[in-house]
DRENMI-112998 format. One record per residue (C-alpha): x negated, y negated, z. Coordinates in nm, 3 decimals. Example, Ala and Ser with C-alpha at 12.3 -4.5 7.8 and 13.67 -1.06 7.14 Angstrom:
BEGIN
-1.230, 0.450, 0.780
-1.367, 0.106, 0.714
# end
This chain:
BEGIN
0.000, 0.000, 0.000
-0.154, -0.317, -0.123
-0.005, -0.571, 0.132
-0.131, -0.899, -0.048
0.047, -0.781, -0.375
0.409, -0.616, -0.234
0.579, -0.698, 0.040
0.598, -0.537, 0.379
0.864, -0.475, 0.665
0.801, -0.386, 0.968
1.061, -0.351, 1.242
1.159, -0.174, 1.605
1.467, -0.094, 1.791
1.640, 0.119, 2.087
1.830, 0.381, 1.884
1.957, 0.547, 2.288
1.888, 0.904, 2.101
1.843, 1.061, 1.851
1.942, 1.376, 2.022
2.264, 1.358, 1.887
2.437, 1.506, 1.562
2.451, 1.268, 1.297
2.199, 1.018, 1.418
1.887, 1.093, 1.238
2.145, 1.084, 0.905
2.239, 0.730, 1.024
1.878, 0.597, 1.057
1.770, 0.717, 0.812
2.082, 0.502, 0.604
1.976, 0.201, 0.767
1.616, 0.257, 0.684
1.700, 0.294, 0.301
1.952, 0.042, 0.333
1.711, -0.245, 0.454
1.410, -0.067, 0.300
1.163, -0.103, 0.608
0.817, 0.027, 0.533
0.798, 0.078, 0.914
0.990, 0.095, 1.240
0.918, 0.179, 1.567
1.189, 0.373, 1.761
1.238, 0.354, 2.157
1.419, 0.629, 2.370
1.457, 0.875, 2.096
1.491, 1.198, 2.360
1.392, 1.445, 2.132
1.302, 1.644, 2.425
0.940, 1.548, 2.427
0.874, 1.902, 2.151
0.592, 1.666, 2.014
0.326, 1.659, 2.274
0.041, 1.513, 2.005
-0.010, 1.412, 1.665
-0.354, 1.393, 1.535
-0.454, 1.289, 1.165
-0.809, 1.460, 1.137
-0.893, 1.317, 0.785
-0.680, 1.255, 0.433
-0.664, 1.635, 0.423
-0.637, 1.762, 0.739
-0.380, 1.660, 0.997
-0.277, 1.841, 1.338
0.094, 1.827, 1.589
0.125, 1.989, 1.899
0.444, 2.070, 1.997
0.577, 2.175, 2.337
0.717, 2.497, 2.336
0.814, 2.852, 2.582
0.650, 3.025, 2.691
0.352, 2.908, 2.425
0.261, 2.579, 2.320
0.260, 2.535, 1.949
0.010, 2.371, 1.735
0.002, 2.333, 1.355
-0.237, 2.241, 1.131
-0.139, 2.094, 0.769
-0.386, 2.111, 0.523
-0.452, 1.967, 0.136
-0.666, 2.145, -0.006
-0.845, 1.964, -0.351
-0.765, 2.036, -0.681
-1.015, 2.275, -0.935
-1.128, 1.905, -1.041
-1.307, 1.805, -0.728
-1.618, 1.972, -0.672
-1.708, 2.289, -0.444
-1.889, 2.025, -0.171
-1.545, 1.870, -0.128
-1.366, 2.177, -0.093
-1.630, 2.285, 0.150
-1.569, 1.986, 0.346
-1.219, 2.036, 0.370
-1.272, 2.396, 0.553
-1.555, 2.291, 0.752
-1.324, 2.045, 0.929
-1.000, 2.274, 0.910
-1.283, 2.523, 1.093
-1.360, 2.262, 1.384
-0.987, 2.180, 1.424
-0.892, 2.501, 1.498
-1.167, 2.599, 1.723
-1.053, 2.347, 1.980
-0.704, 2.436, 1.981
-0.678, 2.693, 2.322
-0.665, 3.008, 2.243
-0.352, 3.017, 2.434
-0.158, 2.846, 2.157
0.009, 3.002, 1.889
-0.189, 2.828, 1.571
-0.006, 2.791, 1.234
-0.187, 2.713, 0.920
-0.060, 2.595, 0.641
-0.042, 2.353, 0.294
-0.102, 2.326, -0.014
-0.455, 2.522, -0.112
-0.448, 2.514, -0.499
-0.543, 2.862, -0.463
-0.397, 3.179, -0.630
-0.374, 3.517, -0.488
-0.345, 3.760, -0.736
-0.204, 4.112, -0.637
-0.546, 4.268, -0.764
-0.703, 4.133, -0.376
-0.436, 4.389, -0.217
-0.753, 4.660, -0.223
-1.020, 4.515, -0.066
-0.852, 4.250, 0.133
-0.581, 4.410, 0.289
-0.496, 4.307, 0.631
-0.533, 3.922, 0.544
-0.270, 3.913, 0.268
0.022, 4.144, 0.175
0.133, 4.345, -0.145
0.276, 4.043, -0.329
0.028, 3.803, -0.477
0.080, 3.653, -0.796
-0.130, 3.674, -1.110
-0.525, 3.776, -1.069
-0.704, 3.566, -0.766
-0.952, 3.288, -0.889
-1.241, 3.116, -0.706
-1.041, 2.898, -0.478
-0.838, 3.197, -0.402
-1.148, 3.410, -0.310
-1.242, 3.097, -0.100
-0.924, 3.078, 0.134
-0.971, 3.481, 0.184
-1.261, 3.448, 0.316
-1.189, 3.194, 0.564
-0.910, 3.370, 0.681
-1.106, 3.702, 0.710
-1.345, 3.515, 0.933
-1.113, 3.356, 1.134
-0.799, 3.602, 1.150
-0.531, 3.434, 0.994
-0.288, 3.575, 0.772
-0.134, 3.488, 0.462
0.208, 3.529, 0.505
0.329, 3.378, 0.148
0.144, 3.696, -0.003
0.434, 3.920, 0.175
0.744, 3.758, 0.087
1.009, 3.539, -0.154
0.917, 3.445, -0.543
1.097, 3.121, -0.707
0.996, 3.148, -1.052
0.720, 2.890, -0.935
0.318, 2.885, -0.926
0.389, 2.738, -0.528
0.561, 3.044, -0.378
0.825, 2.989, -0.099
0.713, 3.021, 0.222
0.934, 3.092, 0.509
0.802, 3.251, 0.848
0.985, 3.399, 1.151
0.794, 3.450, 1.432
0.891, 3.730, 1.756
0.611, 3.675, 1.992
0.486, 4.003, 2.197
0.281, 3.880, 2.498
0.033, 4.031, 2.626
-0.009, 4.061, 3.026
-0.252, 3.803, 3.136
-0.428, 3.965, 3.456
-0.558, 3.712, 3.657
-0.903, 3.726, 3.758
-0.943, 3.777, 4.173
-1.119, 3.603, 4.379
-1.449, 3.610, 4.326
-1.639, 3.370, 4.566
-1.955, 3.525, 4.707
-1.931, 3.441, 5.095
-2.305, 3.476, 5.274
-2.378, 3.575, 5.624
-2.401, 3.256, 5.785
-2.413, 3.456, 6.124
-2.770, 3.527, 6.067
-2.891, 3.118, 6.073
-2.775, 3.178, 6.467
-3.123, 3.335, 6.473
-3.419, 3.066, 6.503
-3.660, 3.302, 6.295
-3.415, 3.371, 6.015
-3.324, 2.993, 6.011
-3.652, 2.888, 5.977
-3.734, 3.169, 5.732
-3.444, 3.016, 5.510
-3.522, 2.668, 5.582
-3.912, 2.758, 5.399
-3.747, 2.964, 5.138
-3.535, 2.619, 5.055
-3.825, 2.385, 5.055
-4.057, 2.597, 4.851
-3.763, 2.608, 4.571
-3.634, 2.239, 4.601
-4.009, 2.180, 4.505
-3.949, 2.265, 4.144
-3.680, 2.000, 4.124
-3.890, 1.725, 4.180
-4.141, 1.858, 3.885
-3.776, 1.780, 3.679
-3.802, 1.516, 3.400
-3.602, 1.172, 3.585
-3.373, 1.185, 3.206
-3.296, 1.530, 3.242
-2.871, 1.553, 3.205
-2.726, 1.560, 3.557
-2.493, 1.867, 3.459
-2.858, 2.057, 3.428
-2.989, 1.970, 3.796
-2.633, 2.026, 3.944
-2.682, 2.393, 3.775
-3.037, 2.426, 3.907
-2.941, 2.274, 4.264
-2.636, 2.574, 4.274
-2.898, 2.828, 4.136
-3.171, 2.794, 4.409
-2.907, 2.804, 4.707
-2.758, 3.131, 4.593
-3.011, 3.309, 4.496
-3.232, 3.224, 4.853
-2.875, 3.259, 5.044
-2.892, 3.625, 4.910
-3.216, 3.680, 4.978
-3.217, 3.581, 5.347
-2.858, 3.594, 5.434
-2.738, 3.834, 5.227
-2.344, 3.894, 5.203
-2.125, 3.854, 5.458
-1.898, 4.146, 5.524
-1.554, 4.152, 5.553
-1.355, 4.199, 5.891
-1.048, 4.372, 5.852
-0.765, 4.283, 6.082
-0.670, 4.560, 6.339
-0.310, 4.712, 6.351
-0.284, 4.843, 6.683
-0.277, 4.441, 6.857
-0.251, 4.372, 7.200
0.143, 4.344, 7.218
0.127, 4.706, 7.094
-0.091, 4.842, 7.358
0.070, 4.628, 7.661
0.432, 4.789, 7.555
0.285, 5.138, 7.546
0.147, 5.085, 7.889
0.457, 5.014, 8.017
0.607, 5.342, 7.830
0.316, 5.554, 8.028
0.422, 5.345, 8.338
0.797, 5.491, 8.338
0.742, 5.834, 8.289
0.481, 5.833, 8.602
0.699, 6.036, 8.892
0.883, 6.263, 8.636
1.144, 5.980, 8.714
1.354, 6.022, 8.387
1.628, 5.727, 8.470
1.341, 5.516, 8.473
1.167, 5.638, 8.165
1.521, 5.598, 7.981
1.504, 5.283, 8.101
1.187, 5.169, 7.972
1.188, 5.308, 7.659
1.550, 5.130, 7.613
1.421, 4.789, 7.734
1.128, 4.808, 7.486
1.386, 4.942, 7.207
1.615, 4.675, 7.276
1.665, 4.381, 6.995
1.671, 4.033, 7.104
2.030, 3.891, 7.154
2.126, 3.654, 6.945
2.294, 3.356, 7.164
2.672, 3.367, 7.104
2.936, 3.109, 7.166
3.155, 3.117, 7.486
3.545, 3.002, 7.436
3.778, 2.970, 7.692
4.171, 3.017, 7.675
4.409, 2.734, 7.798
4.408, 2.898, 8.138
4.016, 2.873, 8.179
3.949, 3.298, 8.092
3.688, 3.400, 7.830
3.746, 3.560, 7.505
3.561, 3.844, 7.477
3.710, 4.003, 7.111
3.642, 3.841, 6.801
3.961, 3.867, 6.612
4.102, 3.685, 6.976
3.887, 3.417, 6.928
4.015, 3.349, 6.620
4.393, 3.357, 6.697
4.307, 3.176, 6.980
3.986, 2.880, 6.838
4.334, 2.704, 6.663
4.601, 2.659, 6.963
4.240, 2.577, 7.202
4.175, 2.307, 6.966
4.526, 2.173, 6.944
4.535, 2.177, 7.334
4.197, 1.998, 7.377
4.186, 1.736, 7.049
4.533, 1.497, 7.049
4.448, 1.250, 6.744
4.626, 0.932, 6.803
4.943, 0.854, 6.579
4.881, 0.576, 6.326
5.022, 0.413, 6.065
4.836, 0.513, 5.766
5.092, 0.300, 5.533
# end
């Protein structure tokens, strides 16, 4: 767009959403209608689905969308013409290549574009796995190109499997039913040392030369060597001497039989002393015994308790009638 020669309209507004039927059809109206070149839009609510959108070069450009349980990216490429040289083509790969190696692994990565490349059916043979049955024609150079950046990377050519429209661009449509695989998370793995041992003066001395003899190496350090590097070498020299001298620290396992246990079997052994079995029934029903749970005590009119529960609850209405008297008002 040549902005000193045509003109150019720029404009914003607060469409509320776009979220609902109809509305994109109505912008876009409006848009033709005025014939804005640009607009920015305020509180579409689309959900937030697009996370990021990065334009990598005039070739290459990248969305991330927010998605369950996977986030999505996709990655649109242009690939040149047969009348651009083999250095631009090569350019175009090298920075589809560094796109897609810093998209997680965790995403689900779609290629795809235009590659003005054909895929014959004769590349079934010897590249099957990256392409399926249905290629069209024989496969030329650019073809041979894109199948071997797929082989190296693992993607697969999906247009190769499916719909013809009497076109040199086949169709492409794609419908994806994700199988997950279990991620086991990695345990705990944090080395603890026997820190018990610097209780002993000779051992904490012992570690205390180890230490100094090490840190020695650090000062022999270049002073523009990258931080990240000394930060490794500082974590380096305490392990590997905390290992040495130390050593690792082992784990104490918690005892089942606790002090409550042994207390309530003394008191067991303690009933059945004297062949006295009213006592040892006794004791073993008092240690057997659950904790009451406090209960609420309600009275009749006359002042005696209510013992059953279905009386309590003939009787909780008429008690509260006798005790509450609401004043009459005039609610009018």
């Amino acid at each position: 767009m040549r902005l000193a020669k045509e003109e150019f309209t720029a404009g914003t507004g607060n469409v509320r959403t776009l979220h609902q039927e109809g509305k994109v059809n109505q912008l876009t109206y409006e848009l033709d209608r005025y014939q804005w070149n640009v607009l920015g839009i305020a509180e579409m609510r689309w959900l937030d689905s697009v996370m990021e959108c990065e334009p990598i070069s005039s070739q290459v450009i990248r969305i991330r969308m927010n998605a369950h349980p996977r986030n999505v990216s996709i990655v649109q490429v242009y690939d040149p013409t047969s009348d651009c040289s083999d250095e631009e083509v090569d350019e175009v790969y090298d920075v589809l290549k560094s796109t897609m190696d810093k998209i997680p692994e965790k995403y689900i990565r779609i290629i795809q574009g235009d590659w003005n490349a054909k895929i014959g059916t004769d590349a079934y043979k010897d590249w099957e796995g990256t392409i399926g049955k249905f290629g069209v024609g024989e496969t030329n150079e650019r073809g041979t190109r894109l199948l071997e950046f797929c082989k190296i990377n693992n993607p697969v050519i999906t247009n190769t499997f499916g719909a013809d429209t009497g076109s040199d661009h086949n169709l492409l449509m794609m419908t994806m039913k994700l199988k997950l695989r279990k991620v086991r998370r990695q345990p705990n793995c944090r080395l603890k040392y026997n820190l018990e041992r610097l209780r002993d003066a000779d051992c904490q001395e012992k570690f205390e030369i180890k230490i100094g003899c090490r840190f020695g190496a650090l000062l022999e350090l270049e002073e523009n060597d990258d931080v990240q590097h000394l930060t490794s070498e500082f974590s380096k020299i305490m392990n590997e001497t905390a290992m040495e001298v130390l050593g690792k620290a082992r784990t104490k396992k918690q005892p089942w039989m606790t002090q409550d246990i042994l207390d309530a079997c003394d008191r067991r052994t303690k009933g059945f002393e004297g062949n006295n079995s009213k006592k040892a029934f006794d004791t073993v029903k008092q240690l057997g015994r659950k904790k009451n749970i406090g209960q609420s005590v309600i009275e009749d009119k006359n002042g005696n308790l209510l013992t059953e529960k279905k009386e309590k609850s003939r009787k909780v209405g008429p008690v509260c009638e006798g005790v509450i008297q609401l004043p009459n008002s005039d609610l009018s």
